[in-house]
N, C-alpha and C positions, 0 to 999 in steps of 0.2 A: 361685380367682378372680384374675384379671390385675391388677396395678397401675393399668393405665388404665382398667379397669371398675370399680377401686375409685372411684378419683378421679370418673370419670364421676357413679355412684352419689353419693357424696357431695353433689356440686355437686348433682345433680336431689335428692338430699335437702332441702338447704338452700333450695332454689327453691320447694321443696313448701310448707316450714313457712313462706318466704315470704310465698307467694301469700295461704293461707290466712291467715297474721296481716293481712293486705290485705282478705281477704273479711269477717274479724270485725269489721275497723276500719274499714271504709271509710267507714261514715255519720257518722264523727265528724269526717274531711276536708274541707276546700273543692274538694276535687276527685272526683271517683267513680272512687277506686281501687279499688272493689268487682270493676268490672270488667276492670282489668288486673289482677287474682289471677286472676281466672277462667283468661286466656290464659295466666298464667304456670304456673297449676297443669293445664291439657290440652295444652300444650307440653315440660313436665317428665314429663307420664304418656308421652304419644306417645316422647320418648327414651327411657324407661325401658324398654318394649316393644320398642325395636330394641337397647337396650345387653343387656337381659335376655332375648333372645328364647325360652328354653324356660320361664319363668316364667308363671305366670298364662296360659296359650293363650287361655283362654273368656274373656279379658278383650278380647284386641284389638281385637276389632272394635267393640266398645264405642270402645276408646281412637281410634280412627281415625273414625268416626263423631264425635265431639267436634271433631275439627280443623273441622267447619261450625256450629261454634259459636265460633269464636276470633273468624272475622272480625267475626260482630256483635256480640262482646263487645270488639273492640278498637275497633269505631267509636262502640259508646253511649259508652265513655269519654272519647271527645273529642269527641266530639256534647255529652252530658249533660255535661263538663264546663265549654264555651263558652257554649252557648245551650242548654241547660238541659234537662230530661228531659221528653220528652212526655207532652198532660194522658192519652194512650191508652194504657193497656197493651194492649191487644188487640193494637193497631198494632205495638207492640214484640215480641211474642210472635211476630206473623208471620216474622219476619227469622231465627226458628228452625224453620220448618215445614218447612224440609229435613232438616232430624236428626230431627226427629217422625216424621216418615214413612217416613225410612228406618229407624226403630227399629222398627216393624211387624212387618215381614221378620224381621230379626233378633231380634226375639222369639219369631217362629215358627218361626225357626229354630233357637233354641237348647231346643226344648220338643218338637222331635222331628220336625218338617214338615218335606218336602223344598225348598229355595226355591235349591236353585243354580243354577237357569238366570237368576235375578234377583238374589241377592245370594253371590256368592260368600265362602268367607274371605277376608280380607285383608292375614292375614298376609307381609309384603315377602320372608323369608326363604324362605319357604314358595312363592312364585309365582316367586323365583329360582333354587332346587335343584330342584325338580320340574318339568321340562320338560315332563309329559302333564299337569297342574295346569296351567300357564304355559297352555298352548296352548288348552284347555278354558274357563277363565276370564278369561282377557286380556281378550273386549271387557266385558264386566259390569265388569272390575277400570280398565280406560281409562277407561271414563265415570264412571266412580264417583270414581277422582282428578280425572279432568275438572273434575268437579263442584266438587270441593277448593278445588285451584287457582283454577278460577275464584272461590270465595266467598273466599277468601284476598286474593288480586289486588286483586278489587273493593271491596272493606269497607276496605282500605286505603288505597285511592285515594282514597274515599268519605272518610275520615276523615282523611287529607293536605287535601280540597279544602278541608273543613271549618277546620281549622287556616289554610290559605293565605289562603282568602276573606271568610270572614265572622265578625265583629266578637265579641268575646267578650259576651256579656251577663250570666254567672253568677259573674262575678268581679268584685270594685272595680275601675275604673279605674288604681287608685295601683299594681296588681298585675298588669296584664294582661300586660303584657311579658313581665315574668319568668316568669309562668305558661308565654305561648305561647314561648318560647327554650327551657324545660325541656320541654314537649308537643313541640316540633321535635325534642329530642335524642333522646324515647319512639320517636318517628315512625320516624327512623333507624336504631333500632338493632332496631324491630319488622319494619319494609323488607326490612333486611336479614336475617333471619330467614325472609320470606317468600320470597325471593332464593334462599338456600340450599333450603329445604323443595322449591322449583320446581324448582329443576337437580336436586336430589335422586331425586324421583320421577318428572322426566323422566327422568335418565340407567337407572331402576329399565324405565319403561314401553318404551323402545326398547332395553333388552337389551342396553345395555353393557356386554362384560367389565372394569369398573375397578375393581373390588372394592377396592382402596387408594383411588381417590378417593372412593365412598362413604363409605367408612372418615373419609378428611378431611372433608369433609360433615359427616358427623355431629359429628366433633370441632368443627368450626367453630361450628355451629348451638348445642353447650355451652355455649361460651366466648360468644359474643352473648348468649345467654339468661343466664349470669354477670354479664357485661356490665349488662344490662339489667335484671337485680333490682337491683345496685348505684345505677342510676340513679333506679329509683325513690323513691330516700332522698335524694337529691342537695339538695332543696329542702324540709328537714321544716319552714317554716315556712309553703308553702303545701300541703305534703300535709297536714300533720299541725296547721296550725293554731298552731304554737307558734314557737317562733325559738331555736333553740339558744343560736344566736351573742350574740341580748343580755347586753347585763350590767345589774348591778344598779346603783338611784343612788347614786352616790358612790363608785364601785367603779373 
């Protein structure tokens, strides 16, 4: 194994155990970092699957199917953390009906059905060395990033507007700044994440020969998600409820 597939590995290790200490902790926060583990921990698996491509095969398309769970998991976090969690789970649940449905398919498909005029693999390395593959699956494999992308894009924007326009309601007053100035800094460094991921699997769908700029891509996309678990700590007296920095009386 490479040095930089070491290092790679590591970081999405560290990201992993993360996310998950976020998913166990979250209800005890003032904020619903429940949901930003979720992204951290299908952002960490999605690199894993391209730094480890002969690993785990029967998993990717799992793994890439989750990426239509990032966006609604990045926007109930700043939804649910502003103006508060809907009285609907129903409603909520909707915003996942695209990774439902397309887990159908791919459960029929990994059970022995033939479904590849509708869901192709989605393996990236796999739709880039195999030109009679590439050629065969391309439109199934376009719409299906399409779809991505778009739910990416949008849940983002969706959860920026949130942030920009309207008023916090699920925090004190005496906190809401500091809150929304640390939610700006998520905002940006999640952005940018979705930024690389776009140019990523654009440069992937039009069949650039840039194999070194993927290559950077993916290291970029590391280092922000590095980035970005770091920042989740940045404020442990409104994630976590407590205040490091006090001191004691008389101290």
């Amino acid at each position: 194994m490479e040095p930089g597939q070491i290092l790679a590995n590591f970081i999405l290790g560290i990201t992993s155990l993360n996310a998950i200490a976020l998913i166990i902790f979250g209800r005890s926060s003032k904020v619903f970092i429940e949901y930003m583990g979720f992204v951290l921990l299908f952002l960490a698996a999605l690199l894993f699957m391209q730094v480890n491509a002969t690993i785990f095969p029967v998993l990717t398309e799992w793994v890439y199917l989750l990426m239509l769970c990032v966006g609604p998991c990045f926007y109930f976090f700043i939804k649910n953390t502003l103006v508060g969690p809907s009285q609907s789970k129903f409603l909520g649940l909707l915003h996942f009906l695209p990774f439902l449905l397309l887990s159908i398919p791919l459960v029929l498909q990994q059970v022995g059905m033939d479904t590849s005029g509708f869901l192709p693999s989605l393996h990236l390395k796999k739709f880039l060395a195999d030109p009679e593959f590439s050629e065969k699956t391309r439109p199934a494999f376009t719409w299906f990033h399409g779809l991505c992308l778009g739910s990416l894009s949008g849940y983002f924007l969706a959860g920026l507007g949130i942030l920009v326009f309207l008023r916090p309601k699920s925090i004190h007053f005496s906190e809401q700044r500091k809150v929304k100035k640390w939610l700006a800094l998520i905002c940006f460094l999640f952005g940018l994440l979705v930024v690389l991921f776009n140019v990523w699997q654009g440069m992937i769908l039009l069949s650039w020969p840039l194999e070194i700029s993927l290559t950077m891509l993916e290291q970029g996309m590391l280092f922000d998600l590095l980035v970005l678990n770091a920042a989740m700590h940045l404020k442990p007296n409104l994630v976590y409820s407590f205040d490091f920095g006090r001191k004691l009386d008389g101290q």
